[in-house]
SERO-4910 file (N, C-alpha, C, O; in steps of 0.05 Angstrom, whole numbers):
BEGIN
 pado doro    nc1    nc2    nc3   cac1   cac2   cac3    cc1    cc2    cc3    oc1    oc2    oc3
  Unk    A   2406   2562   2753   2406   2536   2765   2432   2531   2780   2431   2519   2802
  Unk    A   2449   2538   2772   2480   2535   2780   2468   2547   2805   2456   2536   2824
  Unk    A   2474   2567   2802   2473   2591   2825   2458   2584   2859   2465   2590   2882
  Unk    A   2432   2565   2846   2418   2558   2867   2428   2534   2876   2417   2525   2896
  Unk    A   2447   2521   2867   2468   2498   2874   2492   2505   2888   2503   2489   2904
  Unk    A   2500   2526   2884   2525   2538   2895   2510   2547   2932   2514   2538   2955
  Unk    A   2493   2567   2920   2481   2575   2944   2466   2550   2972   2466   2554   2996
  Unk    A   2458   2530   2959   2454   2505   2976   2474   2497   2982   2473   2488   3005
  Unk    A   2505   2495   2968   2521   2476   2976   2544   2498   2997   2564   2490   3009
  Unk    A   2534   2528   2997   2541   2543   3012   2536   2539   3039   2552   2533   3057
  Unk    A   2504   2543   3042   2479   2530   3072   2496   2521   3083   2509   2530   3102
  Unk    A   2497   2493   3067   2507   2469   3077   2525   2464   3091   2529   2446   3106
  Unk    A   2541   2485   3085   2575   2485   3101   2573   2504   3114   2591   2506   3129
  Unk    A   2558   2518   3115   2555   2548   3142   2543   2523   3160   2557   2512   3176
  Unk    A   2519   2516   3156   2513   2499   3175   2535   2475   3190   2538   2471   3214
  Unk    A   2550   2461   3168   2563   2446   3181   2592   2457   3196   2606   2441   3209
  Unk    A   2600   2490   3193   2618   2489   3208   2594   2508   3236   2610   2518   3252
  Unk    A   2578   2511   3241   2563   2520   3258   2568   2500   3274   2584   2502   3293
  Unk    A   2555   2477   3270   2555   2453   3278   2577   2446   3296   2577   2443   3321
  Unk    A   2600   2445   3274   2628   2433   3277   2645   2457   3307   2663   2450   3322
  Unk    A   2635   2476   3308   2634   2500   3330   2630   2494   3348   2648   2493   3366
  Unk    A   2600   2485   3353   2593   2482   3366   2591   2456   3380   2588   2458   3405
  Unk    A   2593   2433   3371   2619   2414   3379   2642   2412   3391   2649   2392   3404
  Unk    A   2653   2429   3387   2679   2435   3399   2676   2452   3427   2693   2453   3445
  Unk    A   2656   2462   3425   2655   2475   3451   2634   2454   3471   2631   2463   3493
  Unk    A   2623   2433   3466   2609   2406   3474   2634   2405   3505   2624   2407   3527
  Unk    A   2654   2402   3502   2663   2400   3530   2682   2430   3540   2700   2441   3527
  Unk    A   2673   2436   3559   2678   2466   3564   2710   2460   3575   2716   2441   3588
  Unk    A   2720   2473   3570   2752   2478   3575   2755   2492   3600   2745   2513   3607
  Unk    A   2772   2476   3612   2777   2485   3648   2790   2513   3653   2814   2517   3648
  Unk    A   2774   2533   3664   2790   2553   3661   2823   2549   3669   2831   2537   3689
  Unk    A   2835   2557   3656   2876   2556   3658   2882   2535   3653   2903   2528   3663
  Unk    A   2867   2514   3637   2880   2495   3624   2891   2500   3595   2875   2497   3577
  Unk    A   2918   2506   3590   2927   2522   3563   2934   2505   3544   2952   2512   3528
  Unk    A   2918   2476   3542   2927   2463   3525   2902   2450   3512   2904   2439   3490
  Unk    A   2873   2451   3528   2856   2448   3517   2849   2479   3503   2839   2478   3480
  Unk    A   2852   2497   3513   2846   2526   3504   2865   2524   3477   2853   2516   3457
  Unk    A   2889   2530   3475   2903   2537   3454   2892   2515   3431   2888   2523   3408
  Unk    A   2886   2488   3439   2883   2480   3411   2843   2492   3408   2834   2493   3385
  Unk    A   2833   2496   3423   2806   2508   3414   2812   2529   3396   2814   2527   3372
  Unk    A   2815   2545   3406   2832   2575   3394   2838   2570   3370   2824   2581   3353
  Unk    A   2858   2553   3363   2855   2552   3338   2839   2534   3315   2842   2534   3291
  Unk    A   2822   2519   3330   2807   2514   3319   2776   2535   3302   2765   2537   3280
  Unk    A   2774   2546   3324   2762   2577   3322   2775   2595   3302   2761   2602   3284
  Unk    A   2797   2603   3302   2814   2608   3286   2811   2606   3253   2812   2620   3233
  Unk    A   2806   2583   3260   2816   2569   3223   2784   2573   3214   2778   2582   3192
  Unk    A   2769   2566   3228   2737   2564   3223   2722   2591   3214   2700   2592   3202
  Unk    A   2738   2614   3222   2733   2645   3216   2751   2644   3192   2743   2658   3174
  Unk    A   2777   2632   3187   2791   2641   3161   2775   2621   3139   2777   2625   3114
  Unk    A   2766   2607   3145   2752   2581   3118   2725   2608   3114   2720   2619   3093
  Unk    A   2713   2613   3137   2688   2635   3132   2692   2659   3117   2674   2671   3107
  Unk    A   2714   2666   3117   2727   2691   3107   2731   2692   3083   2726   2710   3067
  Unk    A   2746   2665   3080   2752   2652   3050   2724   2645   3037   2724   2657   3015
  Unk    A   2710   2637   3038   2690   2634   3020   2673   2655   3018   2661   2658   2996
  Unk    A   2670   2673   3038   2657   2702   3041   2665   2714   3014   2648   2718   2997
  Unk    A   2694   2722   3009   2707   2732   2993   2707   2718   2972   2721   2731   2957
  Unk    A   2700   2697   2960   2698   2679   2940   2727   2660   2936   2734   2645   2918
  Unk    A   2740   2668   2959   2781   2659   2947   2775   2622   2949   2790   2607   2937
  Unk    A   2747   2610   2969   2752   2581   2970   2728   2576   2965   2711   2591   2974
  Unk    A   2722   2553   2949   2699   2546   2939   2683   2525   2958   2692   2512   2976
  Unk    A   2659   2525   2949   2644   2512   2966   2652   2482   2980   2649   2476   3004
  Unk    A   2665   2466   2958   2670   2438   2959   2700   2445   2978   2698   2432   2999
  Unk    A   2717   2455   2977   2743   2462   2983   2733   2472   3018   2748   2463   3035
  Unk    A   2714   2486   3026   2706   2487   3048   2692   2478   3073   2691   2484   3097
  Unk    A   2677   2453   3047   2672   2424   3065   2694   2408   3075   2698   2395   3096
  Unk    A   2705   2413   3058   2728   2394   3062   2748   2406   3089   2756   2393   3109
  Unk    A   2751   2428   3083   2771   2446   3110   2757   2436   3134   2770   2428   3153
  Unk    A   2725   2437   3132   2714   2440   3158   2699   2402   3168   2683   2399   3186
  Unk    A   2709   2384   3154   2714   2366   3155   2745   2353   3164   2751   2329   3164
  Unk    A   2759   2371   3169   2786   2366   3173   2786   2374   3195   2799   2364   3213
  Unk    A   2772   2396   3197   2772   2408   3232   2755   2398   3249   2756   2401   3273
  Unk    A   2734   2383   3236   2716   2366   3259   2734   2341   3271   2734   2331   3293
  Unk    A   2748   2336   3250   2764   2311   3267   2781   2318   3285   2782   2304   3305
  Unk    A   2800   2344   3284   2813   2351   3308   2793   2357   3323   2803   2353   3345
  Unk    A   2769   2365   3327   2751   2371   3343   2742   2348   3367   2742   2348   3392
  Unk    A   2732   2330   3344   2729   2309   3361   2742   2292   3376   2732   2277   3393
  Unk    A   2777   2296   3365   2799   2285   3372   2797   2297   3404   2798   2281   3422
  Unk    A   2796   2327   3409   2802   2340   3431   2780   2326   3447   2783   2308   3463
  Unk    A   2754   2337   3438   2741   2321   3461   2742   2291   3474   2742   2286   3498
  Unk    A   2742   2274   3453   2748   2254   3461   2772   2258   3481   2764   2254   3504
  Unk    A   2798   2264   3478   2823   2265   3490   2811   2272   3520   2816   2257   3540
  Unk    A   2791   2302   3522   2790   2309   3546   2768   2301   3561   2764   2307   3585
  Unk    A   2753   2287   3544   2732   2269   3567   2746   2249   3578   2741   2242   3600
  Unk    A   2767   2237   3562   2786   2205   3579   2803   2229   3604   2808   2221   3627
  Unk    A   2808   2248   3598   2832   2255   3619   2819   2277   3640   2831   2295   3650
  Unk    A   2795   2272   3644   2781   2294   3660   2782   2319   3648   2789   2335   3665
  Unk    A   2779   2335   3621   2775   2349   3609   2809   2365   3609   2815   2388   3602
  Unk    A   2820   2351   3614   2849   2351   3610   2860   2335   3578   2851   2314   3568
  Unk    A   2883   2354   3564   2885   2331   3535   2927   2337   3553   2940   2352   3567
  Unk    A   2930   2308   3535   2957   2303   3549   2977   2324   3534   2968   2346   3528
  Unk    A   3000   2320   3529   3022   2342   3511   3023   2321   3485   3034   2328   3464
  Unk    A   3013   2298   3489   3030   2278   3461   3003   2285   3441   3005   2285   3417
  Unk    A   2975   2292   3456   2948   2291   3439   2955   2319   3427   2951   2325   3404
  Unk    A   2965   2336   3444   2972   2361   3437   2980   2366   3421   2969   2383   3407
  Unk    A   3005   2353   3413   3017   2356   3383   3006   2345   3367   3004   2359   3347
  Unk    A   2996   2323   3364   2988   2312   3344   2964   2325   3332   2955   2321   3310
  Unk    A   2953   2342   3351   2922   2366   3341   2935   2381   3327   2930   2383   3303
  Unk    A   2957   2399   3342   2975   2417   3329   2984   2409   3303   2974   2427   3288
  Unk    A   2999   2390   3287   3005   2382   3273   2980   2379   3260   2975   2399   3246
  Unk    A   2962   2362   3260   2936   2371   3241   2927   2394   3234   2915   2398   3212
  Unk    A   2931   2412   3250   2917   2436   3256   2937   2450   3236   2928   2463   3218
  Unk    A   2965   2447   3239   2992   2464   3219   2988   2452   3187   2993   2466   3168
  Unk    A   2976   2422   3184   2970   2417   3156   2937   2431   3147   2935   2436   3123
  Unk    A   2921   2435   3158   2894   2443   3159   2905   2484   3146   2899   2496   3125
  Unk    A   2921   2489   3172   2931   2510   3162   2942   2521   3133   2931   2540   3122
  Unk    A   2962   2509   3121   2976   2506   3099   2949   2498   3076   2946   2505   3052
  Unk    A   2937   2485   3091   2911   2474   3062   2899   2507   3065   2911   2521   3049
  Unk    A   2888   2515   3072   2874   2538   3084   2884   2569   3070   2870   2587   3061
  Unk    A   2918   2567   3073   2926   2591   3066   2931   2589   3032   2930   2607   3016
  Unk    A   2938   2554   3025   2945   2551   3002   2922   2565   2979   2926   2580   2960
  Unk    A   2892   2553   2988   2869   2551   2971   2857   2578   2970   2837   2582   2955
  Unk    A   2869   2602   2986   2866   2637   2998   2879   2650   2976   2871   2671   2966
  Unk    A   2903   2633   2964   2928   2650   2952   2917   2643   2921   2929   2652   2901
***
């Protein structure tokens, strides 16, 4: 019974970072714009290490919703940012993704170790 609970609440988060992916790519990034790119990138990034992590059993199901709930908001943060600026995000939105993105990180490597 467990098992078939774990395995649903697994679905659930493959689907929602599928999702959360594929959202992020909802507004296409201007070729040589290196500031909507770099923060995709790592958004992409972190979304293969949360996959990796639970692949391997190191982050649990609930712990992976949660990562990939942390990264939908920088997600949506970007798009929003680059639909107001013509698919342009400014340097101040920049950091502040970054900075989410460096605590998102640290949660990520902590819950691995």
């Amino acid at each position: 019974m467990k098992s078939n609970v774990v395995a649903a609440v697994l679905a659930g988060v493959m689907g929602l970072t599928v999702a959360s992916a594929s959202f992020a790519q909802t507004v296409a990034p201007l070729p040589g714009h290196p500031r909507v790119n770099q923060v995709d990138a790592r958004l992409a990034h972190q979304q293969a290490r949360v996959q990796a992590g639970v692949a391997k059993g190191q982050i649990t199901a609930r712990q992976a919703a949660r990562d990939t709930r942390r990264e939908d908001r920088v997600a949506t943060h970007l798009a929003r940012n680059a639909a107001h600026h013509n698919g342009h995000i400014t340097k101040v939105a920049q950091r502040r993704m970054n900075r989410a993105l460096n605590r998102n990180s640290r949660a990520i490597r902590n819950q691995r170790a």
